[in-house]
ZAGUTI-415357 format. One record per residue (C-alpha): residue number from 1; x, y, z. Coordinates in nm, 2 decimals. Example, Ala and Ser with C-alpha at 12.3 -4.5 7.8 and 13.67 -1.06 7.14 Angstrom:
<recs>
  pos       x       y       z
    1    1.23   -0.45    0.78
    2    1.37   -0.11    0.71
</recs>
This chain:
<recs>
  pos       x       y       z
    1   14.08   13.06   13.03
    2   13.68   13.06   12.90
    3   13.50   13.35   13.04
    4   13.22   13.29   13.27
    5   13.01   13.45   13.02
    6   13.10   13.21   12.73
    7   12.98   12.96   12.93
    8   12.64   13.02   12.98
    9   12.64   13.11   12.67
   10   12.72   12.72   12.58
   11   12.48   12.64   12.89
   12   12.17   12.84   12.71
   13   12.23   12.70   12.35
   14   12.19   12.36   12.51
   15   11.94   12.44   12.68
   16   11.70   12.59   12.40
   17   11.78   12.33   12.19
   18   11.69   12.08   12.48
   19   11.37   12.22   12.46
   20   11.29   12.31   12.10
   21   11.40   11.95   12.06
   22   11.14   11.83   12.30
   23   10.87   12.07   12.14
   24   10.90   11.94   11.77
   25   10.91   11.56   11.89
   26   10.59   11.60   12.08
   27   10.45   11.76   11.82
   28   10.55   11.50   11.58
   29   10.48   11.19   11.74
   30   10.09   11.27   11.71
   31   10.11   11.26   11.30
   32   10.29   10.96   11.28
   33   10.04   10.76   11.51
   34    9.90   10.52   11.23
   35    9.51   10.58   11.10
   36    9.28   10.33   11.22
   37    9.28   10.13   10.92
   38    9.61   10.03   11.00
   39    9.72    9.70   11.16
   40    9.85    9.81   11.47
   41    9.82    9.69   11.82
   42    9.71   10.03   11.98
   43   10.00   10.10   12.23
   44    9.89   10.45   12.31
   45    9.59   10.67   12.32
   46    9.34   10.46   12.16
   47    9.38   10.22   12.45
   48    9.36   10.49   12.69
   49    9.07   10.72   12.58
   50    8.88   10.57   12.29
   51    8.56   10.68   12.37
   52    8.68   11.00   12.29
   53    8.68   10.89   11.92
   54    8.29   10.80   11.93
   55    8.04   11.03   11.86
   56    7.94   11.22   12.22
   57    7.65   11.00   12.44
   58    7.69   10.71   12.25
   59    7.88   10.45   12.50
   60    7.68   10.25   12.70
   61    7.99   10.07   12.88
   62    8.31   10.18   13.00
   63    8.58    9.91   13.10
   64    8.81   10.07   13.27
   65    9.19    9.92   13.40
   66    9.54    9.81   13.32
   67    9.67    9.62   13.05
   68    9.50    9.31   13.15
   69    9.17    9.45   13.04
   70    9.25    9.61   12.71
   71    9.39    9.29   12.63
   72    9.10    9.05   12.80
   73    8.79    9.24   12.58
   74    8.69    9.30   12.24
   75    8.42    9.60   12.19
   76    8.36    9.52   11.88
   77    8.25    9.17   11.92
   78    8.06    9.27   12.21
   79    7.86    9.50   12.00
   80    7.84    9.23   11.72
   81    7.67    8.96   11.93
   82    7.46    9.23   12.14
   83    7.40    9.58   12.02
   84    7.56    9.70   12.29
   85    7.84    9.97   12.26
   86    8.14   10.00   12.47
   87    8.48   10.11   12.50
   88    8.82   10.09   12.68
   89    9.02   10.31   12.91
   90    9.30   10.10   12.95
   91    9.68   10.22   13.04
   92    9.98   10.02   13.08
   93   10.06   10.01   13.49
   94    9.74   10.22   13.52
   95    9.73   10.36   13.89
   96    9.39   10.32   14.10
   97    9.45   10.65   14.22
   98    9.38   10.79   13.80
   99    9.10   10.59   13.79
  100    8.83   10.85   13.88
  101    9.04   11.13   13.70
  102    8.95   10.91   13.37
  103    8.55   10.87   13.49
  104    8.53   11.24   13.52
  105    8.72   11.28   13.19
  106    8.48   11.02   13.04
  107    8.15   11.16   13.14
  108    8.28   11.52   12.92
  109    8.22   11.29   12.59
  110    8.01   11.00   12.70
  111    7.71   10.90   12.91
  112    7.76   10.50   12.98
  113    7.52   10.34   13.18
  114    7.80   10.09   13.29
  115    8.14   10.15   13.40
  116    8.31    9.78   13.44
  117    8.64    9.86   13.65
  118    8.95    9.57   13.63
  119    9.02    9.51   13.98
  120    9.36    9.43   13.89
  121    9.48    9.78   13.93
  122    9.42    9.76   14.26
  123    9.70    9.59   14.32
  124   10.07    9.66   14.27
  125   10.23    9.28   14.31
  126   10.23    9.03   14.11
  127   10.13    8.67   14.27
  128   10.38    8.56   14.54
  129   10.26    8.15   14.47
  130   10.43    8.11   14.08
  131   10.69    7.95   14.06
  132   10.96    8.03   13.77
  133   10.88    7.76   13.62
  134   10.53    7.81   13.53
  135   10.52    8.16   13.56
  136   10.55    8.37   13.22
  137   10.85    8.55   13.20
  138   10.79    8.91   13.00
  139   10.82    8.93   12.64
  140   11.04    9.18   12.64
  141   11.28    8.95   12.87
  142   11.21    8.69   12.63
  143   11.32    8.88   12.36
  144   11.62    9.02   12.52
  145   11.79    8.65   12.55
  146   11.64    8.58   12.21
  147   11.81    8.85   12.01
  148   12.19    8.96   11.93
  149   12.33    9.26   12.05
  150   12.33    9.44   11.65
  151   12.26    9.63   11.58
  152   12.02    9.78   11.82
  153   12.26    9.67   12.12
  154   12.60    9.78   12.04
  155   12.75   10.01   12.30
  156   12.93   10.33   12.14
  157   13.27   10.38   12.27
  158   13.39   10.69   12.49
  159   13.54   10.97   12.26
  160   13.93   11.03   12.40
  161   13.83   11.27   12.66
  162   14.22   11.38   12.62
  163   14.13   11.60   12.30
  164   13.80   11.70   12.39
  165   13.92   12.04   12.46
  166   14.00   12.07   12.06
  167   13.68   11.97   11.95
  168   13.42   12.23   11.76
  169   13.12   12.29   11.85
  170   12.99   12.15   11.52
  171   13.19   11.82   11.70
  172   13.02   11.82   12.00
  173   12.65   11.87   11.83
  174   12.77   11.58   11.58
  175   12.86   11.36   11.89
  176   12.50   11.44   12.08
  177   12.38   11.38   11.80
  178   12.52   11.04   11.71
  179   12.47   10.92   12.10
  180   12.10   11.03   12.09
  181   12.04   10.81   11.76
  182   12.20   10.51   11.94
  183   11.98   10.54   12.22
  184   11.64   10.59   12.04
  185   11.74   10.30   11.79
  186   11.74   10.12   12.10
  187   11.45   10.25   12.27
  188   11.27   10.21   11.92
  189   11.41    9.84   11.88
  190   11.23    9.72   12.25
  191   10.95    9.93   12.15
  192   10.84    9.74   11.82
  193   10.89    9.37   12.02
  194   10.81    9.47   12.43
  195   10.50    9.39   12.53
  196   10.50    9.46   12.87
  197   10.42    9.79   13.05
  198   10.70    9.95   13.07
  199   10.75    9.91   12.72
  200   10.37    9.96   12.58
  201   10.40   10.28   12.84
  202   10.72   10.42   12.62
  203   10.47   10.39   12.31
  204   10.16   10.53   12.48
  205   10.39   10.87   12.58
  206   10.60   10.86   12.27
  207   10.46   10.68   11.98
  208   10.70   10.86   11.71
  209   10.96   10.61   11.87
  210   10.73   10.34   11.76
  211   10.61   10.49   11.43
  212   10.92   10.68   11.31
  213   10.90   10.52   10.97
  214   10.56   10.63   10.88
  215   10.64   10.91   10.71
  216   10.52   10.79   10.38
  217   10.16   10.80   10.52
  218   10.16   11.15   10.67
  219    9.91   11.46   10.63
  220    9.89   11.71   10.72
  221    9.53   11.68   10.88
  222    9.77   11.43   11.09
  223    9.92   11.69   11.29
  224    9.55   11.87   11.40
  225    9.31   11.68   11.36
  226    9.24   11.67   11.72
  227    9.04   11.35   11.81
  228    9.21   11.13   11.50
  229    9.42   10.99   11.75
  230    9.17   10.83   11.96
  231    8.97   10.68   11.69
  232    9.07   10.31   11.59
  233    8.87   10.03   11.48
  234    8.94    9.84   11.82
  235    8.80   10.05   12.08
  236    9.08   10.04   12.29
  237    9.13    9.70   12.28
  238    9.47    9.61   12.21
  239    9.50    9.30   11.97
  240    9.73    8.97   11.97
  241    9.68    8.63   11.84
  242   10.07    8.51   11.94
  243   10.00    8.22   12.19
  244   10.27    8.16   12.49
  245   10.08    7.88   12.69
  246   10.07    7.89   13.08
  247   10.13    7.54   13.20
  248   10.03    7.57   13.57
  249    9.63    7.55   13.52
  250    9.42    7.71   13.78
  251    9.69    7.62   14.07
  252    9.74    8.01   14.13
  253    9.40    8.00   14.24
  254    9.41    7.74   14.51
  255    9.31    7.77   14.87
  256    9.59    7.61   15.02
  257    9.83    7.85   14.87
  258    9.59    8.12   14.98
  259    9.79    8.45   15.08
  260    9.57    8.71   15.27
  261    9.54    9.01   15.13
  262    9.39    9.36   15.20
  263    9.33    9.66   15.04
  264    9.50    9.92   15.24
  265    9.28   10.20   15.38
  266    9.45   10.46   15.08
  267    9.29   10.23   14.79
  268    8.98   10.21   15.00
  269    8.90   10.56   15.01
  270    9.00   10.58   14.62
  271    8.73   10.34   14.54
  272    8.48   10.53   14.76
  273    8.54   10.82   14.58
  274    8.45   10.62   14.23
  275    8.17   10.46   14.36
  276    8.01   10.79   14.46
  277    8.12   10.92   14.12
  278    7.95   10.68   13.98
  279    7.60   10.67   14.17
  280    7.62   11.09   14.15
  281    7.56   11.00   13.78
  282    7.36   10.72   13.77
  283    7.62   10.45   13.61
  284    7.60   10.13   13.80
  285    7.95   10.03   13.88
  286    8.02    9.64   13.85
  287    8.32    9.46   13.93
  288    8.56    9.22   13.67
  289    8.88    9.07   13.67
  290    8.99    8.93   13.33
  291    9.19    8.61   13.39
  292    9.58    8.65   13.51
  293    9.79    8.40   13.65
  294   10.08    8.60   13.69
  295    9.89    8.90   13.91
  296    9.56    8.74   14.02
  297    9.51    8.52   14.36
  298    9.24    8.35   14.57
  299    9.33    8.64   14.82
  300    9.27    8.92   14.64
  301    8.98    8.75   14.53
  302    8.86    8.78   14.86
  303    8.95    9.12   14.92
  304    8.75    9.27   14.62
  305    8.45    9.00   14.73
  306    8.46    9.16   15.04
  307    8.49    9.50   14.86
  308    8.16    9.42   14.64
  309    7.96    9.30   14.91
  310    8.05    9.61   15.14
  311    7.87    9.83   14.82
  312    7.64    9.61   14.72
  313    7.82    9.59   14.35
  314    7.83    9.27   14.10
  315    8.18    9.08   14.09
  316    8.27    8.88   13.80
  317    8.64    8.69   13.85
  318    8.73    8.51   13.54
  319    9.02    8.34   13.75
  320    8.76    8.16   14.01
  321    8.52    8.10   13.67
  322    8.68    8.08   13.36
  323    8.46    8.16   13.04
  324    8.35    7.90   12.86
  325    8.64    7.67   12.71
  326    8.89    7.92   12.85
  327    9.26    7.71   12.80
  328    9.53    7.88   12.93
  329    9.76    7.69   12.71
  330    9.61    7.87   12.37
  331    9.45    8.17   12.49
  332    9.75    8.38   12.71
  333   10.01    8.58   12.48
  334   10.25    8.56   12.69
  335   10.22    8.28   12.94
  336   10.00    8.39   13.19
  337   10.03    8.74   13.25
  338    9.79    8.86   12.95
  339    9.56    8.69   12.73
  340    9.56    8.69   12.36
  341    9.24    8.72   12.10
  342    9.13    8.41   12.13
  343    9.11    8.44   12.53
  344    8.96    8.80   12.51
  345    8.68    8.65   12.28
  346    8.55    8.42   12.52
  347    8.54    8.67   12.78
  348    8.38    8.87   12.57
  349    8.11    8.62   12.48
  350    8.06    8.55   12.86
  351    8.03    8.93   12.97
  352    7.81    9.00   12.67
  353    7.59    8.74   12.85
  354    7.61    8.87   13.21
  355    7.54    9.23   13.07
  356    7.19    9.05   12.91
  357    7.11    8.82   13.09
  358    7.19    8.90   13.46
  359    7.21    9.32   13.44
  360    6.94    9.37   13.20
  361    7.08    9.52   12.92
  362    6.95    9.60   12.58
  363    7.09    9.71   12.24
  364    7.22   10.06   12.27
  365    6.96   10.34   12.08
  366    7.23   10.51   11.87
  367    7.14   10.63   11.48
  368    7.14   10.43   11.16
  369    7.48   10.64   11.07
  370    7.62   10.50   11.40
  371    7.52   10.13   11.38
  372    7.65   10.17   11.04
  373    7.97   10.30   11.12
  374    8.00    9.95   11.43
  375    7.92    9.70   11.16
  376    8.20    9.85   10.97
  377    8.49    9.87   11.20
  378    8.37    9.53   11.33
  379    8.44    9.46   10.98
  380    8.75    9.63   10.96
  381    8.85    9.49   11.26
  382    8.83    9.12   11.14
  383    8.92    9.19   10.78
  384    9.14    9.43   10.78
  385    9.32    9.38   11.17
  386    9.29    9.05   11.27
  387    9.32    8.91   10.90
  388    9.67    9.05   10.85
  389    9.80    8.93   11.16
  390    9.75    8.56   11.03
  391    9.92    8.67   10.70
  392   10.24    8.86   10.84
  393   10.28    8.53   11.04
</recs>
C-alpha cells in the first residue's frame, strides 16, 4: 500500500515541474517572436502595443480596438501619404472595459494628439440579420472542413489502464510527455492557418506555439531585449492580401432589417471614463468603425451616433459610407468579418483625408532620424512584407 507520504511526494514533483515548465515556455516564447524584418502577420504584441516600439512622444494617433481595426488600417501608408504618425493597439476579442487600461498605458510612452477608438468593441454580438449564406464562416472553420485529420488531428489512444500500476515513473513522464506534444502539435497546427480571435489570441499569449521553428534565427539579445517585441515594420497592423468575397453588399446595413440596439448603462460609464481620460490630457477622442458585415448594423450605428452626439465627438462608419471604391467582394479576407490590404488601404486613404481635411492635421514634427527610420519601414513594409506575400502565393 503507497504511503501517504510517497504521495505527495509524486504530487510535488508534478507540481514543480508544472511550473518550471510554465516558467521556461514563457520565457521562451519572447525570443522566438520573429524580428521585424520578417514576413509575419503580427498575431501578438506588435498588434497590441506598438507604440511602445517608437521612440517616446512621437505618435500623433492612436487607433485603438479589436481585430477589425488592426486589420482595417495601415500606419505606414498613412504616414506615406500624410506625414502623419500613428500606431495600433489592437487585440483579438479586445474588451471595452481594457480600453482605458491601454490609454493610460499609452500615454507612459506616447503623447498622441488623437486617439481613434473602433466602436466595434463595444459590442459583444455579431449581426443577428446574416444569413448563412452570405455570412463569412471563420477561417479557422473553413479550414477545419478543408483539412484531414494527419497528422495534426489524430487522437492518441488510452494506455491499458489495467497495467498502469507497473509503469515507471520514467513511463509516466514519457507518456505526459508524448500527450503534451500531441496537443501542442495541434494547438500549433490551428495556430499557423486560424485567423479568428480565438486563434490570433492563442498567438498573442503564446507565440512560441506559433514560432517554435525559429530557432535558427535566435540571439541572445532575443530573450532581453525588452521592447524588440513591440517593434515591427507594421505598426500594429496586421497584414493579409488573401481575398474571401462577401456576396451580400451593404444589405446588413438596411433600415428595414434595423434591430435596436443600446449600449447598456456598464459600457456607458466605461466610455465616460475614456472620454475624460482623454480631455484630462488634451487628445481629442473621435469615433470610427472599419467596415464589418459580420458584426456591424444600422442599430448600433445609431447607438454610437447617439453616443457621439451626447459628447460632442466626430463619427466616421465605414459601413454607412464606404471609402472610395470599397468592394466587398475583393477587399474582405475572409468574407465579411475582416478586411484584407487592399480594403485597409482605402480606409486608410479616406481617414488620412478626414484627419487633413476635416480635423486639421499636419505632418507630425519628429527628427530627420525619425522620418528616416518611417520612409524605411514603409519601405520594408511593401518590399520586404507585402512583396513576399505575392511570392509565397
Amino acid at each position: 500500500m503507497q504511503k501517504p507520504y510517497d504521495k505527495l511526494k509524486k504530487i510535488l514533483r508534478a507540481t514543480v515541474f508544472t511550473v518550471i515548465f510554465a516558467l521556461l515556455f514563457a520565457f521562451l516564447s519572447q525570443g522566438f517572436i520573429p524580428s521585424g524584418s520578417e514576413n509575419e502577420d503580427g498575431m501578438e504584441s506588435r498588434i497590441s502595443k506598438a507604440y511602445r516600439g517608437e521612440p517616446k512622444g512621437t505618435i500623433d494617433v492612436m487607433f485603438i480596438g479589436n481585430s477589425d481595426i488592426y486589420r482595417g488600417v495601415s500606419p505606414v501608408d498613412l504616414y506615406h501619404s500624410t506625414g502623419i504618425t500613428s500606431a495600433i493597439a489592437g487585440e483579438p476579442g479586445k474588451k471595452f472595459s481594457k480600453v482605458n487600461k491601454d490609454i493610460k498605458d499609452i500615454l507612459k510612452y506616447q503623447k498622441p494628439k488623437i486617439i481613434a477608438l473602433e466602436t466595434d468593441c463595444m459590442f459583444s454580438e455579431k449581426n443577428p440579420v446574416l444569413s448563412k449564406a452570405s455570412a463569412a464562416i471563420s477561417h479557422m472553420d473553413s479550414s477545419t472542413h478543408k483539412a484531414d485529420m494527419s497528422p495534426h488531428g489524430r487522437r492518441i489512444q488510452n494506455r491499458s489502464t489495467d497495467n498502469s500500476a507497473t509503469f515507471s515513473f520514467a513511463d509516466k513522464i514519457n507518456s505526459l510527455f508524448s500527450k503534451c506534444s500531441d496537443m501542442f502539435n495541434k494547438i500549433q497546427h490551428y495556430a499557423k492557418h486560424g485567423d479568428n480571435a480565438l486563434i490570433a489570441a492563442v498567438n498573442y499569449k503564446y507565440p512560441l506555439i506559433k514560432y517554435h521553428d525559429n530557432y535558427c534565427n535566435l540571439k541572445l539579445s532575443n530573450f532581453f531585449d525588452p521592447l524588440r517585441k513591440y517593434t515591427f515594420f507594421n505598426k500594429g497592423m496586421a497584414y493579409s492580401d488573401k481575398v474571401k468575397a462577401y456576396e451580400g453588399g451593404k444589405s446588413y446595413m438596411k433600415k428595414d432589417r434595423e434591430i435596436p440596439t443600446a449600449i447598456d448603462t456598464q459600457t456607458e460609464r466605461q466610455f465616460k471614463v475614456i472620454a475624460d481620460t482623454c480631455k484630462q490630457n488634451d487628445i481629442r477622442l473621435v469615433l470610427m468603425t472599419v467596415p464589418s458585415a459580420n458584426t456591424w448594423s444600422s442599430g448600433k450605428h445609431k447607438a454610437i451616433q447617439d453616443l457621439a452626439d451626447k459628447y460632442d465627438l466626430t463619427y466616421y462608419d465605414y459601413n454607412t459610407d464606404f471609402p472610395k471604391g470599397f468592394n466587398w467582394k475583393t477587399d474582405s479576407t475572409d468574407g465579411g468579418n475582416h478586411l484584407n490590404y487592399s480594403g485597409a488601404k482605402k480606409v486608410t486613404d479616406d481617414i488620412a483625408n478626414k484627419l487633413t481635411s476635416e480635423i486639421g492635421m499636419t505632418p507630425s514634427k519628429i527628427s530627420a532620424k525619425d522620418k528616416e527610420r518611417w520612409n524605411s519601414d514603409y519601405n520594408n513594409f511593401h518590399n520586404k512584407i507585402a512583396s513576399q506575400s505575392q511570392k509565397s502565393k
